[in-house]
Backbone as a printed PyTorch tensor [residue, N CA C, xyz], in Angstrom:
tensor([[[-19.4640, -26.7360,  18.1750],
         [-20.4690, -27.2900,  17.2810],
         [-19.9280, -28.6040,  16.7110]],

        [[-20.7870, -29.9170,  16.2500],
         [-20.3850, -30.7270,  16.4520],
         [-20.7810, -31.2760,  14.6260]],

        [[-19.9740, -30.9990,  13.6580],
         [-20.4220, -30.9200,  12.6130],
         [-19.7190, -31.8630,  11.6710]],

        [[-20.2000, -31.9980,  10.2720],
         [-19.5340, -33.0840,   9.4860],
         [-17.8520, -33.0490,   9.3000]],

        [[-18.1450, -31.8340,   9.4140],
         [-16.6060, -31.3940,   8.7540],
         [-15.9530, -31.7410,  10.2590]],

        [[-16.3620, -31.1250,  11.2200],
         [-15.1850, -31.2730,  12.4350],
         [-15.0510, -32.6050,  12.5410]],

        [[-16.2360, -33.5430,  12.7230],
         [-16.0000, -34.7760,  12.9860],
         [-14.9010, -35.9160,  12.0060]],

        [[-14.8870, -35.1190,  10.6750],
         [-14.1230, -35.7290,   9.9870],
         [-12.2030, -35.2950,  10.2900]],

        [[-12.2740, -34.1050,  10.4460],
         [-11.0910, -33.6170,  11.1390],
         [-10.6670, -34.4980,  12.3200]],

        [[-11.3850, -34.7890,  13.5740],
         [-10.9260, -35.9610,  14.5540],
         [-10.8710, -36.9300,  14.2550]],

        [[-11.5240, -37.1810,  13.3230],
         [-11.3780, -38.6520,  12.4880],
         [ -9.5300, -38.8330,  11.9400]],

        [[ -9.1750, -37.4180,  11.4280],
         [ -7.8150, -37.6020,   9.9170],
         [ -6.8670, -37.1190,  11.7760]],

        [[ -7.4020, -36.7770,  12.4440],
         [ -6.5080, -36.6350,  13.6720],
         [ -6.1820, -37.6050,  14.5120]],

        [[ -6.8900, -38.6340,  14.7010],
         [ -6.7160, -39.9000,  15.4130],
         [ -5.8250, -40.4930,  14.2430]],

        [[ -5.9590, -40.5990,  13.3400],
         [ -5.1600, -41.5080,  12.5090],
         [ -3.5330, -40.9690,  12.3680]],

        [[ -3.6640, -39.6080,  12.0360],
         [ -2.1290, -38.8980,  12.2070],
         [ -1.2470, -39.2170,  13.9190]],

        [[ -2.3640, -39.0580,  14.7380],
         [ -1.9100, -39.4090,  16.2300],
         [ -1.0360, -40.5420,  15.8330]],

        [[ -2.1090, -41.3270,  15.2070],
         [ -1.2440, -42.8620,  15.2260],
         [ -0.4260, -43.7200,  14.5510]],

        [[ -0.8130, -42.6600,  13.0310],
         [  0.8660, -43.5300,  12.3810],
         [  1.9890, -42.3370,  11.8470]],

        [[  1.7270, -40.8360,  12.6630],
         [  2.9870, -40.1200,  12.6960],
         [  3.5800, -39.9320,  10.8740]],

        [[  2.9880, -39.2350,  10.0770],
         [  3.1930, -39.0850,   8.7890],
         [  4.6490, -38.5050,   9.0920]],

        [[  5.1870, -38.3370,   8.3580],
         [  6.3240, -37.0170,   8.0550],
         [  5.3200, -35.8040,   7.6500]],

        [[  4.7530, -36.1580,   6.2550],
         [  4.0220, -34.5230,   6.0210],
         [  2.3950, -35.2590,   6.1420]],

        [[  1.6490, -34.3040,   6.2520],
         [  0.7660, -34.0390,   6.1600],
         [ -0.1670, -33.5360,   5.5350]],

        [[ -1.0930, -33.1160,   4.6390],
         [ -1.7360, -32.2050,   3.2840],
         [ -2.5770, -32.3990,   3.5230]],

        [[ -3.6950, -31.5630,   3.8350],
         [ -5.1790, -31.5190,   4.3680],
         [ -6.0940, -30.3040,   3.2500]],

        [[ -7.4260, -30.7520,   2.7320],
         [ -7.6790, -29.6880,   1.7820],
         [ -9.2870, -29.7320,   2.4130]],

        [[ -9.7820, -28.4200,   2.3840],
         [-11.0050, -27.6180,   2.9990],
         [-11.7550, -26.9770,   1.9210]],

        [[-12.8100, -26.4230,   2.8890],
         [-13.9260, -25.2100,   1.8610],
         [-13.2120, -24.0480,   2.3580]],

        [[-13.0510, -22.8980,   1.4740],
         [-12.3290, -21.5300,   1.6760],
         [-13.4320, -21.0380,   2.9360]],

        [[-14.3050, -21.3450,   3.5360],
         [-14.9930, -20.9900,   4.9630],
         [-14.9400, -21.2530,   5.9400]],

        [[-13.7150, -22.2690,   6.0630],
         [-12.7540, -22.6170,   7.1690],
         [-12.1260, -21.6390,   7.7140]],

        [[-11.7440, -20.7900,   6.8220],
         [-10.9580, -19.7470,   7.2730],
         [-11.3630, -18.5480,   7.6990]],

        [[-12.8250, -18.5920,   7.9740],
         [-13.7860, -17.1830,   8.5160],
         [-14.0730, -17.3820,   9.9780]],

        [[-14.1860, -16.4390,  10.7390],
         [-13.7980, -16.2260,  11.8930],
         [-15.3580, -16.4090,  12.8340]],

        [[-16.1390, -15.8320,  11.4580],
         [-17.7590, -16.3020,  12.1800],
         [-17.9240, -15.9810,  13.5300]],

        [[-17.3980, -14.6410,  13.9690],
         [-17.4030, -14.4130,  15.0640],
         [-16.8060, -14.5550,  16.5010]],

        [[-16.0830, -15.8490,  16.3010],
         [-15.3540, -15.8080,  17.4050],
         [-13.3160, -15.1430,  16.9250]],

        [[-12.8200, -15.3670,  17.4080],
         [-11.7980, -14.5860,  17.9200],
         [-10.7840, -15.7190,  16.7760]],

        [[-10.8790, -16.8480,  16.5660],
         [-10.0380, -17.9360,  15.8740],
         [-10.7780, -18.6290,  14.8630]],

        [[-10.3310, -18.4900,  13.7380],
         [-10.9480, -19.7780,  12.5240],
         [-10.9910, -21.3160,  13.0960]],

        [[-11.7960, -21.9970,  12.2600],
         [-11.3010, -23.5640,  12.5450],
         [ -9.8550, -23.8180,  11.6910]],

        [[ -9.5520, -23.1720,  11.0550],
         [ -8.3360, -23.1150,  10.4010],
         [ -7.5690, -23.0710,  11.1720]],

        [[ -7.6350, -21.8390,  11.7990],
         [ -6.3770, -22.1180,  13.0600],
         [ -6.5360, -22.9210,  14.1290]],

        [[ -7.9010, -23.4260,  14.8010],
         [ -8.0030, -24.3540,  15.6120],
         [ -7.0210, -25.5900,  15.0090]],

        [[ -7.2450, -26.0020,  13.8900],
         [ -6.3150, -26.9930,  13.2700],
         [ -5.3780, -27.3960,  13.4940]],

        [[ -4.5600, -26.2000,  12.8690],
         [ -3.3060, -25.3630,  13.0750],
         [ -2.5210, -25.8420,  14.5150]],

        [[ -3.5390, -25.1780,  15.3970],
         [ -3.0730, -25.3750,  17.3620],
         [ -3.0710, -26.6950,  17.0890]],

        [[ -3.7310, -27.5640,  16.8530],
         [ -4.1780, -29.3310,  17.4340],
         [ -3.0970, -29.8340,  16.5800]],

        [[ -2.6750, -29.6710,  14.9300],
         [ -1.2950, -30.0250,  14.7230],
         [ -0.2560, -29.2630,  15.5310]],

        [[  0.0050, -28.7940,  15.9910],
         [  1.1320, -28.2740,  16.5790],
         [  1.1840, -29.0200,  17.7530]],

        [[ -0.0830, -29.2730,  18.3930],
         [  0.4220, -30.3330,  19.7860],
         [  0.5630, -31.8990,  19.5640]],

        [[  0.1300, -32.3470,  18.2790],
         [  0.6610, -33.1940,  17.7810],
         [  2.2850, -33.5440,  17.3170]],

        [[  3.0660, -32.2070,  17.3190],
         [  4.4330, -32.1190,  16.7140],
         [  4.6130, -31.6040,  15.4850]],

        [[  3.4400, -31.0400,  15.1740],
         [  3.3100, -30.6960,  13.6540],
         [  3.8350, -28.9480,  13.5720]],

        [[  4.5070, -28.5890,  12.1830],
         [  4.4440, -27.2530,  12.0070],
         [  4.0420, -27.3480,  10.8270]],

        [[  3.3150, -26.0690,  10.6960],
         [  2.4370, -25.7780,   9.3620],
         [  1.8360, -24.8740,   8.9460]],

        [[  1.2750, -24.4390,   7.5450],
         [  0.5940, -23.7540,   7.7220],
         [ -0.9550, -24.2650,   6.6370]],

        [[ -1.3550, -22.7880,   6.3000],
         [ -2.2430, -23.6330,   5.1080],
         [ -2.6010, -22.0060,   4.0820]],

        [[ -3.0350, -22.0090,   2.8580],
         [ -2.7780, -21.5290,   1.8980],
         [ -4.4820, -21.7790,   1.0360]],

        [[ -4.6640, -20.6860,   0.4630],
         [ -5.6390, -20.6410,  -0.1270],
         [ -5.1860, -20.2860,  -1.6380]],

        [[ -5.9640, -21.5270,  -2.0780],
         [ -5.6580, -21.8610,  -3.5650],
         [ -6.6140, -21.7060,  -4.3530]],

        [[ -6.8760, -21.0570,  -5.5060],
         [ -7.9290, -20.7280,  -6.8040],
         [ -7.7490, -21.1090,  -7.5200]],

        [[ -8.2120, -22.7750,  -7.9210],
         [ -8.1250, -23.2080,  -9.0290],
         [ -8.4480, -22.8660, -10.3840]],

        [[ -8.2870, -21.3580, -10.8630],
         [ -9.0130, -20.7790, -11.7690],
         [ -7.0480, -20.4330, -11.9840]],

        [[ -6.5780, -20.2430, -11.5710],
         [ -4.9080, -19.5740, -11.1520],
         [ -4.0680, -21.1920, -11.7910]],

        [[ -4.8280, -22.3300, -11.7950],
         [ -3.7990, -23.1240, -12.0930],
         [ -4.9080, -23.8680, -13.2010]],

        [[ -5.0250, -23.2570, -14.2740],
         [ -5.7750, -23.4500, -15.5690],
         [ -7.0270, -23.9660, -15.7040]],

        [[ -7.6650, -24.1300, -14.0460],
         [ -9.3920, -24.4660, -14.3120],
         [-10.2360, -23.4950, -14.6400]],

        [[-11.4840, -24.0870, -16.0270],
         [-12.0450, -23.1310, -16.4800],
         [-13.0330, -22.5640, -15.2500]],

        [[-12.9850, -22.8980, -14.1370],
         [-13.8540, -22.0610, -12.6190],
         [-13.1610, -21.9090, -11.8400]],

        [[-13.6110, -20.6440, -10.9380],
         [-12.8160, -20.3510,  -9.8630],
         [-13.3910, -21.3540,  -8.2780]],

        [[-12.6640, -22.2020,  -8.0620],
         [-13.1460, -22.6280,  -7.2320],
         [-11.3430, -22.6920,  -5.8960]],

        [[-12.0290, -21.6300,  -4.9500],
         [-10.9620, -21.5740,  -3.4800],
         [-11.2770, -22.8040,  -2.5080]],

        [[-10.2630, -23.3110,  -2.4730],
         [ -9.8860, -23.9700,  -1.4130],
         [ -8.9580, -23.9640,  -0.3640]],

        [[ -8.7860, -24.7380,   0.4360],
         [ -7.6210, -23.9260,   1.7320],
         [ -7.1010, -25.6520,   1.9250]],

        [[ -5.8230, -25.1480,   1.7530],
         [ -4.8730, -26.2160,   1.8680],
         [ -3.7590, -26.5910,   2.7300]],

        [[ -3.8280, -27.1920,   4.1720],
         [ -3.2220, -27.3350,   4.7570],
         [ -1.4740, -28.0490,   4.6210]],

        [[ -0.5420, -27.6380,   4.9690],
         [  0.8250, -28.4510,   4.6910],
         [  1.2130, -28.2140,   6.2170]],

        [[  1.4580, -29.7010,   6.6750],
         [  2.3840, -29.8700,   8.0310],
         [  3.2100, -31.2720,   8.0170]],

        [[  4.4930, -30.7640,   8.3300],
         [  5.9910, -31.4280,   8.8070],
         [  6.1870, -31.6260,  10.2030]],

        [[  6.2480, -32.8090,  10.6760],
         [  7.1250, -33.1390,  11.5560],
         [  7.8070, -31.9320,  12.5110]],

        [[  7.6290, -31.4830,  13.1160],
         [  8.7620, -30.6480,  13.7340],
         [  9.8410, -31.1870,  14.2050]],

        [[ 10.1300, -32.1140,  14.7340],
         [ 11.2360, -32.7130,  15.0430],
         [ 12.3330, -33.3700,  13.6190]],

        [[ 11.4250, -32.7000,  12.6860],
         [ 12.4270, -33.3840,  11.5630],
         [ 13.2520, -32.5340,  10.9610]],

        [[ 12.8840, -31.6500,  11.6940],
         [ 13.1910, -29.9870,  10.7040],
         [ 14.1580, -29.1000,  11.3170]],

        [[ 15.4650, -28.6550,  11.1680],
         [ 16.2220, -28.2230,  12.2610],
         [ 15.7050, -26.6030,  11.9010]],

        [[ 16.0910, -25.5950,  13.3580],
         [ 16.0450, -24.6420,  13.5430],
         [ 15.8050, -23.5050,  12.2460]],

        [[ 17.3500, -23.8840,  12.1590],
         [ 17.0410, -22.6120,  11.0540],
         [ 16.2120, -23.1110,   9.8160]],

        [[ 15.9410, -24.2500,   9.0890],
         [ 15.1420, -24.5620,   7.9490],
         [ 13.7490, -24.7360,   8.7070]],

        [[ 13.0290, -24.1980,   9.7790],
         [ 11.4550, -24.4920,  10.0220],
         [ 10.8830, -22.8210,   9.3110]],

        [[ 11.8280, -22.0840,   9.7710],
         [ 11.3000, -20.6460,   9.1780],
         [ 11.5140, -20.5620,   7.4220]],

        [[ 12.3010, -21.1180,   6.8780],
         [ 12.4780, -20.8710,   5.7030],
         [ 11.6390, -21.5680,   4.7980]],

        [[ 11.2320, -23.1480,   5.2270],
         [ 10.4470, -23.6910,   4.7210],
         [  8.9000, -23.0850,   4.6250]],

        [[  8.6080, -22.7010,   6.0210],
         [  7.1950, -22.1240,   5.9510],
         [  7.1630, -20.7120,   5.2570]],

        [[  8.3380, -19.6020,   5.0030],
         [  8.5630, -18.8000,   4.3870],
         [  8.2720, -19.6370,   2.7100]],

        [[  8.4300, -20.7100,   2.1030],
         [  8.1890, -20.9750,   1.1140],
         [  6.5780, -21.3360,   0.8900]],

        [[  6.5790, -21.8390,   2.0690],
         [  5.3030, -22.2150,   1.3930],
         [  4.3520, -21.6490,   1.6570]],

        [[  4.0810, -20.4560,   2.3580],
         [  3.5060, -19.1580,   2.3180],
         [  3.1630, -18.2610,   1.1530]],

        [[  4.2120, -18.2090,   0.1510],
         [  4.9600, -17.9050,  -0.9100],
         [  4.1320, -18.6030,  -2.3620]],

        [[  3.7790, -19.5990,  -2.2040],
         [  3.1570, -20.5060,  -3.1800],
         [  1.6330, -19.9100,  -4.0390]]])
């Protein structure tokens, strides 16, 4: 499906293609992350397309009601690093943190 949101995603993806951030921080509607029937979120479609970019990451759903807003409003918040910047043993520990958050 060929929608606002995806198109804006190939949009923040051509640009990462091309000037290679170190990190990355991407923020969504918490309905990114529903499966709507098929077998994978667009969340994780994401997810795959940073990773063949060089990216590791994950992403995290945040309730701004949890960090002193008077509404609960969820969002889903992507964080991706470089993989090549990150040695072995600190790629698991890092994403162990920020899992954690």
């Amino acid at each position: 499906e060929d929608t606002e949101t995806s198109n804006t995603f190939w949009d923040v993806h051509a640009y990462i293609k091309s000037a290679r951030p170190a990190i990355t921080i991407l923020e969504n509607v918490k309905e990114i992350t529903e499966k709507a029937g098929a077998d994978t979120s667009d969340a994780d479609h994401i997810t795959i397309e940073m990773s063949t970019l060089g990216y590791m990451g994950t992403f995290l759903k945040i309730n701004a009601a949890d960090y002193g807003a008077i509404t609960t409003m969820i969002r889903i918040f992507f964080i991706f690093v470089q993989a090549q910047m990150l040695c072995d043993s600190s790629k698991t520990e890092i994403l162990t943190k920020v899992e954690q958050l």
